[in-house]
C-alpha positions as CSV (number, residue, x, y, z in Angstrom):
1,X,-17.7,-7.5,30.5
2,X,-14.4,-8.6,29.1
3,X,-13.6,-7.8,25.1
4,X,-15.0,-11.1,24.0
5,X,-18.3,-10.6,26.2
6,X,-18.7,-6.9,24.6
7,X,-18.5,-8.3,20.9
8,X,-20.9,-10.9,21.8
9,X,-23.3,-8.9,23.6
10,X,-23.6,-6.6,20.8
11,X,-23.9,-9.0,18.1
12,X,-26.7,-10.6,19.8
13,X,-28.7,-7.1,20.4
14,X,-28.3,-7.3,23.8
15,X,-28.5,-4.2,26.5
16,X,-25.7,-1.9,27.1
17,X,-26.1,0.1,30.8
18,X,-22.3,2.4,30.3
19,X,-20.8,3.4,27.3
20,X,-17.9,1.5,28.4
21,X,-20.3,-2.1,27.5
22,X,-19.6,-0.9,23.9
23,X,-17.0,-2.4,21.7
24,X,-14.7,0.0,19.8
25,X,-12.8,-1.6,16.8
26,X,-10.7,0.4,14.4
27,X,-9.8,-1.8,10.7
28,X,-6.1,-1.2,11.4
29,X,-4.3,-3.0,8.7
30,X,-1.5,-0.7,6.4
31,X,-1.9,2.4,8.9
32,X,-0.1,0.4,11.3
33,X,3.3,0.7,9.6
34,X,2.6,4.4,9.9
35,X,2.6,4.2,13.8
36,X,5.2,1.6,13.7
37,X,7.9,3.2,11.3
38,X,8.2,0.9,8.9
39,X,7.3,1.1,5.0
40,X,4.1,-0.7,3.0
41,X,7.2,-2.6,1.3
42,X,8.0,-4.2,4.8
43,X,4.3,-4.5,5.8
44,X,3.8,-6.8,3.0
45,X,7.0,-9.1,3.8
46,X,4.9,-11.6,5.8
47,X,2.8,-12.5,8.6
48,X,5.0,-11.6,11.2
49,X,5.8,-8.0,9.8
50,X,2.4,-7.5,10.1
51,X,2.0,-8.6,13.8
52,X,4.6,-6.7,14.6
53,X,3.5,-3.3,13.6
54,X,0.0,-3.8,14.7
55,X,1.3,-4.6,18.0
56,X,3.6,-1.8,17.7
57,X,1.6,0.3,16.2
58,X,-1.1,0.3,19.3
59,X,1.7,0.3,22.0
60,X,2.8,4.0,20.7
61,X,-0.8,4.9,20.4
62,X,-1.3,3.5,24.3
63,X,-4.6,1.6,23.2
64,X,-6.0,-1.6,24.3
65,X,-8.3,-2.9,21.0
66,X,-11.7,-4.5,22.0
67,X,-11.2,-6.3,18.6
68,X,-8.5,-6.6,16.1
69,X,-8.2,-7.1,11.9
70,X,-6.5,-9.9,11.9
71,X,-4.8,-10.4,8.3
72,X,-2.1,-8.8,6.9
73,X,-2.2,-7.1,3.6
74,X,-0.1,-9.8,1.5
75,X,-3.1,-12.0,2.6
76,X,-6.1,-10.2,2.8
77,X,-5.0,-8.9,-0.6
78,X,-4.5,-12.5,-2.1
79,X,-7.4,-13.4,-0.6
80,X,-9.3,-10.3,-2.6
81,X,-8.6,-12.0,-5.7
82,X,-7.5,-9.3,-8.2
83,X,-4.6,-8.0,-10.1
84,X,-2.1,-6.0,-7.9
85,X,0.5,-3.4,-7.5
86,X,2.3,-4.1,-4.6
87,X,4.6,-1.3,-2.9
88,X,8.0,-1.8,-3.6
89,X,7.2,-3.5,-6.3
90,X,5.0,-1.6,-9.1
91,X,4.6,1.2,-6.7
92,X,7.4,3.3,-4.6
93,X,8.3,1.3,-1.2
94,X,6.0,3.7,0.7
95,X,3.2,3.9,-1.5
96,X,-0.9,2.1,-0.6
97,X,-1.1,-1.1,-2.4
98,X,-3.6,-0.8,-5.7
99,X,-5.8,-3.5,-7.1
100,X,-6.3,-3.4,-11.4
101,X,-9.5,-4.1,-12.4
102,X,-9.3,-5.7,-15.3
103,X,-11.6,-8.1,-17.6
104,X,-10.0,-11.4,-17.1
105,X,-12.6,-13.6,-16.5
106,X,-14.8,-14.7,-19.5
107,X,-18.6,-15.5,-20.2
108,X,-17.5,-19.2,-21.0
109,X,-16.0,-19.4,-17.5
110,X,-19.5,-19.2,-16.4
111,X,-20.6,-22.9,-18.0
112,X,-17.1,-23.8,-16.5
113,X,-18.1,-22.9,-13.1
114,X,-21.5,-24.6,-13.9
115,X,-20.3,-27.6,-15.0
116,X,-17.4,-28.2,-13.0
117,X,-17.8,-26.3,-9.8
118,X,-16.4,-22.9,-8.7
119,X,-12.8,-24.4,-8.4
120,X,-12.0,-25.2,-11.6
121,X,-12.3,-21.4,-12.6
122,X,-11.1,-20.0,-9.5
123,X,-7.7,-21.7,-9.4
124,X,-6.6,-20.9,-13.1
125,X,-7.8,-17.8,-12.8
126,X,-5.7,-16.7,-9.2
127,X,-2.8,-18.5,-10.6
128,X,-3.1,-16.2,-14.0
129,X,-3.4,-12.9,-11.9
130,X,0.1,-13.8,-9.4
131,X,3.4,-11.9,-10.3
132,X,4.9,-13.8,-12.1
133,X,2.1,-15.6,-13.6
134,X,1.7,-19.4,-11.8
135,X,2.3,-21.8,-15.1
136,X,-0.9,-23.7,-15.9
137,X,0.6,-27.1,-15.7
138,X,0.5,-30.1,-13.8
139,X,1.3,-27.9,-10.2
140,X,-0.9,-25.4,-10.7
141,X,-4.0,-26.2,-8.1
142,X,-0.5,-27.2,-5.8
143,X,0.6,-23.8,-5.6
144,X,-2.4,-22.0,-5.5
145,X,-4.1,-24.3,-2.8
146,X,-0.7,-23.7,-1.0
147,X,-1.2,-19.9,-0.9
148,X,-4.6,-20.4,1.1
149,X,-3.7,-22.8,3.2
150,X,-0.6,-20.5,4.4
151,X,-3.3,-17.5,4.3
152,X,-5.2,-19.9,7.1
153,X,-2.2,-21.1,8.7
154,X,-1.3,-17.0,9.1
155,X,-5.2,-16.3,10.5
156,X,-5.1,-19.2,12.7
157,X,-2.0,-17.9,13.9
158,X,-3.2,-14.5,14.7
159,X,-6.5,-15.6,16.2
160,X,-4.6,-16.9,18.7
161,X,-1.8,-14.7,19.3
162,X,-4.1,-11.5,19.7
163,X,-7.2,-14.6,22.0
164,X,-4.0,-15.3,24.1
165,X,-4.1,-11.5,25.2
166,X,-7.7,-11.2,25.8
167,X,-9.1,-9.6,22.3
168,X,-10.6,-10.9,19.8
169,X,-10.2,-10.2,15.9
170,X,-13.6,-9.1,14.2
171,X,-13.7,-12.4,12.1
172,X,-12.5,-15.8,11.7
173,X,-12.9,-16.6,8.2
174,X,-13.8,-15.2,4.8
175,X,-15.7,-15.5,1.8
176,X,-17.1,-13.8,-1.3
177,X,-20.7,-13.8,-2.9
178,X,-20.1,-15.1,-6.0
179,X,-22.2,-12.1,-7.3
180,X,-19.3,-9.8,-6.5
181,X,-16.6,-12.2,-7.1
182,X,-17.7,-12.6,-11.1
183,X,-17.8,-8.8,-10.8
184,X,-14.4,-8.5,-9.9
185,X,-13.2,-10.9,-11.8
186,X,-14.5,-10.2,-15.0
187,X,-14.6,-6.3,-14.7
188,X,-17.4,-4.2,-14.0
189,X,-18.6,-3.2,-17.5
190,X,-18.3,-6.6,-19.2
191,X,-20.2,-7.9,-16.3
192,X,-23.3,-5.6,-16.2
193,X,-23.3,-6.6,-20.0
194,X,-23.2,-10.6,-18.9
195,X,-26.6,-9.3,-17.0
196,X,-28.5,-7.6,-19.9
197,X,-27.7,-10.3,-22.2
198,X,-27.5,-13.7,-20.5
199,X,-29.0,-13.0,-17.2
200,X,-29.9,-17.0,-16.6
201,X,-26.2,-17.6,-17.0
202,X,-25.2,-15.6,-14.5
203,X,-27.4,-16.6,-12.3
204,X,-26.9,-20.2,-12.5
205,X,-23.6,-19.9,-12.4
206,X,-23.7,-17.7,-9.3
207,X,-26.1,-20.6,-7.6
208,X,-23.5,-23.2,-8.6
209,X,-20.8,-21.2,-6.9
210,X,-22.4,-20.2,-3.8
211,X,-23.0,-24.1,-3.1
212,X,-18.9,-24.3,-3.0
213,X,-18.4,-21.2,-1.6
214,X,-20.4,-22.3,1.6
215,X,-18.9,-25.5,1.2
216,X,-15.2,-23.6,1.8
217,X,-16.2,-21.5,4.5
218,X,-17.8,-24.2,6.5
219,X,-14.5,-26.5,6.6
220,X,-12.8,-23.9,8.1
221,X,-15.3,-22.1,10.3
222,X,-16.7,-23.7,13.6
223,X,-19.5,-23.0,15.3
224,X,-19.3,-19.2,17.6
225,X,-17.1,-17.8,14.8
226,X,-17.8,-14.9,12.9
227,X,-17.5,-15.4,8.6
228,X,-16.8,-11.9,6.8
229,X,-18.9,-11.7,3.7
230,X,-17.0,-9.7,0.8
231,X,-20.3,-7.9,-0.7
232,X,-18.7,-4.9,-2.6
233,X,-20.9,-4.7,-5.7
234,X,-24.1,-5.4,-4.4
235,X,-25.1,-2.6,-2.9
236,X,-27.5,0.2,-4.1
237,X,-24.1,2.4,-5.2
238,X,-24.4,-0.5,-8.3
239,X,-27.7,-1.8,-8.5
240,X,-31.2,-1.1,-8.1
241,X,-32.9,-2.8,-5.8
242,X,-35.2,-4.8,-8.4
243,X,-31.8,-6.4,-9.7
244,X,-30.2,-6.8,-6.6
245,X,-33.6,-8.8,-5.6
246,X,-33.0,-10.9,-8.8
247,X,-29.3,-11.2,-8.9
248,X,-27.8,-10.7,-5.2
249,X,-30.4,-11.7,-2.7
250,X,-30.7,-15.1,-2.8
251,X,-27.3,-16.2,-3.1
252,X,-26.5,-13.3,0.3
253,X,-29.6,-14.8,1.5
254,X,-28.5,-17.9,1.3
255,X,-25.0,-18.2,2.8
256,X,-26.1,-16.0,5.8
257,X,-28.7,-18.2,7.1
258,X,-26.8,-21.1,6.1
259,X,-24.0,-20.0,8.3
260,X,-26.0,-18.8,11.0
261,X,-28.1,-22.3,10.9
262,X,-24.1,-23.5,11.5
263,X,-24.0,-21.1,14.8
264,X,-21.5,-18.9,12.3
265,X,-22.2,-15.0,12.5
266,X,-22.3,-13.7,9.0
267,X,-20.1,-9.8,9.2
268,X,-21.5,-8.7,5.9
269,X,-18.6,-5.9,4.7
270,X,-21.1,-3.4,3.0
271,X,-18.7,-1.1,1.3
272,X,-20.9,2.2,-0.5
273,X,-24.3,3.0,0.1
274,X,-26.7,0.1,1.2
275,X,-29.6,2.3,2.1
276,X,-32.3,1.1,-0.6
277,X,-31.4,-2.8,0.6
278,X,-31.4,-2.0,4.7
279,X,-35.3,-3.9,4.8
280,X,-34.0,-7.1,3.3
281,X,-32.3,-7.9,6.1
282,X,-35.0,-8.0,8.3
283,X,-35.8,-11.2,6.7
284,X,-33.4,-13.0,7.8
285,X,-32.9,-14.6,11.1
286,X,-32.6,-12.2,14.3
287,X,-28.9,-11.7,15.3
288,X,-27.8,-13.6,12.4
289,X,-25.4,-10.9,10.7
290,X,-23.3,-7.5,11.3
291,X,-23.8,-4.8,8.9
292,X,-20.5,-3.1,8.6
293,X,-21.1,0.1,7.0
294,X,-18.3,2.5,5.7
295,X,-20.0,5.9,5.9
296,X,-21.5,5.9,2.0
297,X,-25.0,4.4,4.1
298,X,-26.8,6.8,6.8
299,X,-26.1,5.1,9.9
300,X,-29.1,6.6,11.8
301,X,-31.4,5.1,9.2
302,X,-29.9,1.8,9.3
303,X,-30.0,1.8,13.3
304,X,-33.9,2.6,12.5
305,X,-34.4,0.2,10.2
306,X,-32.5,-2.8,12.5
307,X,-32.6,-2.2,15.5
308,X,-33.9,-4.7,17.1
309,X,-33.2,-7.2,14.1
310,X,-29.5,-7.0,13.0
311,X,-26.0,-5.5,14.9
312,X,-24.4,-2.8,12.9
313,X,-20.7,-1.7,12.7
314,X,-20.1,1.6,11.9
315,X,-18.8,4.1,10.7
316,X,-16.1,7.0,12.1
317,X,-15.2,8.9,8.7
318,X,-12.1,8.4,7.0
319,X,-12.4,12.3,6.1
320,X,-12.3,13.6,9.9
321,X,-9.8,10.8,11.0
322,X,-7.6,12.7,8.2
323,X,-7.8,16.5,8.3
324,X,-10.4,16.8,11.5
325,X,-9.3,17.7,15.1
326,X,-10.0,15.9,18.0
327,X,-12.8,17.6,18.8
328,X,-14.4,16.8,15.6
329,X,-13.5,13.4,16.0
330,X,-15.0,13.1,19.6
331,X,-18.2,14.9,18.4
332,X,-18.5,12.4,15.5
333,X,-17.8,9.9,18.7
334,X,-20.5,10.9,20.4
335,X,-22.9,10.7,18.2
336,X,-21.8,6.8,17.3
337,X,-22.2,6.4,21.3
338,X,-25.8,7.7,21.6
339,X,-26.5,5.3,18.3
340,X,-24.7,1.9,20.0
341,X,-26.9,2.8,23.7
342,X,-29.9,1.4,22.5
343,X,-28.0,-1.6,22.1
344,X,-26.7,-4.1,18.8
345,X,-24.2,-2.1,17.7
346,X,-20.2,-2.0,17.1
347,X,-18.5,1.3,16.8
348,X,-16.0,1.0,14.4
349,X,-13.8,3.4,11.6
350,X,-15.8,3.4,8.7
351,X,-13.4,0.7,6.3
352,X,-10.2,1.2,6.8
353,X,-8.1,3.6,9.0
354,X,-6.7,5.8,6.7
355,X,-2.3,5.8,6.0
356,X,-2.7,9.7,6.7
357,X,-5.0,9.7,9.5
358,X,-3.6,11.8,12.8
359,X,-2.4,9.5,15.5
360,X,-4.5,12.1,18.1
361,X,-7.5,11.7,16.3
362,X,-7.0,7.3,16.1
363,X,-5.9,7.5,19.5
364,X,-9.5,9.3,20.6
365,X,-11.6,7.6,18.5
366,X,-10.4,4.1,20.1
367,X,-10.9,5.3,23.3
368,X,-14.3,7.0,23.3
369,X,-15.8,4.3,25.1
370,X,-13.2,4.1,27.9
């Protein structure tokens, strides 16, 4: 199978006879200036500084990707929608980007959002969180509409570049529940507060926006493409499962089999531990989603628990990528391999490759399958 063939295979569960019918991605995004000898200040210059080091960056590791990130971090961090230090700028020219949590959004916005749609937020409030500040006049939804449509421009762009020389990038498009965009947006504690006190709101804000968000995603997202779903606060790390059944589920619920009913293949980014919610998506339709887990949820159980139902994407450790050996990080490999035999499933770092992760230990854990 070509690179495109293994990525589809696994996402639709289907049977692997060699190790080598397994797709290998790693989330390179800042580690590739490491590789590539250039600063997070110069990573974060544009579009092409970014295509450069990646494709530097796996030329001096001698690796051929079977999928590829495929923003760079002045974009994928826009695209986050927080406060930022930026290397080079708040930070020293060398330094990991930071996002500020901060509470910014506020429990009016919610009617906003409910009378007006999610836009009418969501613009004043990115414009407020740029450095400088966008000015809320007149050009204000100019700008900041401006800034995605470059952000697509740039994705288009590298969808293309990296199709043209056989390997696909892991997604397409983007989006965030609106569950964990409010949470974001309006800071963790004040928003677990919004909960206790005017649960309703929430919700029917969060129904209002997930109408636009699939709305969005759906303009820009044809049918065969793969949508990554933001989910960072709804796992069980945050919430138990009663509230994420009340609060999370539906929405989730919602603009995965929405997509899917599209021909769009949901890549749900599960950051922490999503153990206590694995059963719920067994409800929703077969090969509809991947569950990309970062190491905070066993693995083994959520092979048990989906097999058959969902793909998974996971989940070489951060930690052993860092200060293990190769032969640590081939054990951990091998372990991944037996896991993605049985079939519907991606081995992948778990999140991102880490800025002090030994080049051996990348270069091994790309290549286990080959």
């Amino acid at each position: 199978m070509n690179k495109f063939e293994k990525m589809q295979n696994a996402i639709r569960l289907g049977k692997v006879s060699a190790k080598q019918d397994i797709p290998v991605y790693g989330h390179l995004c800042t580690y590739a200036a490491v590789v590539a000898g250039m600063t997070q200040k110069e990573l974060f210059e544009g579009n092409d500084s970014f295509l450069k080091a990646l494709t530097t960056c796996y030329q001096k590791l001698d690796v051929s990707p079977d999928a590829v990130f495929p923003l760079g971090p002045a974009d994928i961090t826009f695209g986050e929608q927080m406060k930022l230090k930026v290397p080079g700028r708040e930070l020293g020219e060398n330094e990991l980007f930071q996002f500020v949590e901060e509470s910014i959004m506020k429990e009016e916005d919610y009617r906003t959002i409910i009378e007006h749609g999610l836009a009418a937020w969501q613009f004043p409030y990115l414009a407020s969180i740029q450095t400088p500040p966008i000015p809320p006049d007149e050009h204000m939804f100019e700008h900041v509409g401006g800034r995605f449509m470059q952000l697509g421009a740039n994705l288009g762009h590298n969808i293309q570049f990296w199709a043209s020389q056989g390997i696909p990038t892991f997604f397409h498009n983007s989006c965030f529940p609106a569950f964990d965009l409010f949470s974001l947006a309006r800071g963790m504690e004040d928003f677990f507060y919004d909960l206790y006190d005017e649960p309703e709101l929430v919700k029917e804000a969060c129904n209002r926006a997930t109408k636009d968000i699939i709305d969005q995603t759906l303009q820009n997202s044809p049918s065969g493409s793969c949508v990554c779903i933001w989910a960072m606060r709804s796992s069980a790390t945050f919430l138990s499962p009663d509230m994420f059944e009340e609060f999370c589920w539906p929405n989730l619920k919602e603009l995965i089999e929405t997509f899917h009913a599209h021909g769009i293949t949901s890549v749900l980014h599960a950051d922490a531990d999503w153990g206590l919610m694995l059963p719920y998506f067994k409800q929703l339709p077969t090969g509809s989603m991947v569950l990309e887990l970062d190491g905070a949820t066993n693995i083994v159980k959520a092979k048990e628990v989906l097999q058959g139902s969902q793909c998974i994407a996971g989940d070489m450790p951060a930690g052993i990528l860092a200060f293990g050996d190769v032969n640590e990080t081939l054990s951990y490999c091998e372990k991944l391999i037996d896991l993605a035999m049985a079939g519907g499933m991606i081995i992948r770092s778990g999140c991102e490759i880490p800025l002090n992760a030994k080049e051996e230990n990348v270069t091994t854990f790309l290549n286990c399958c080959r």
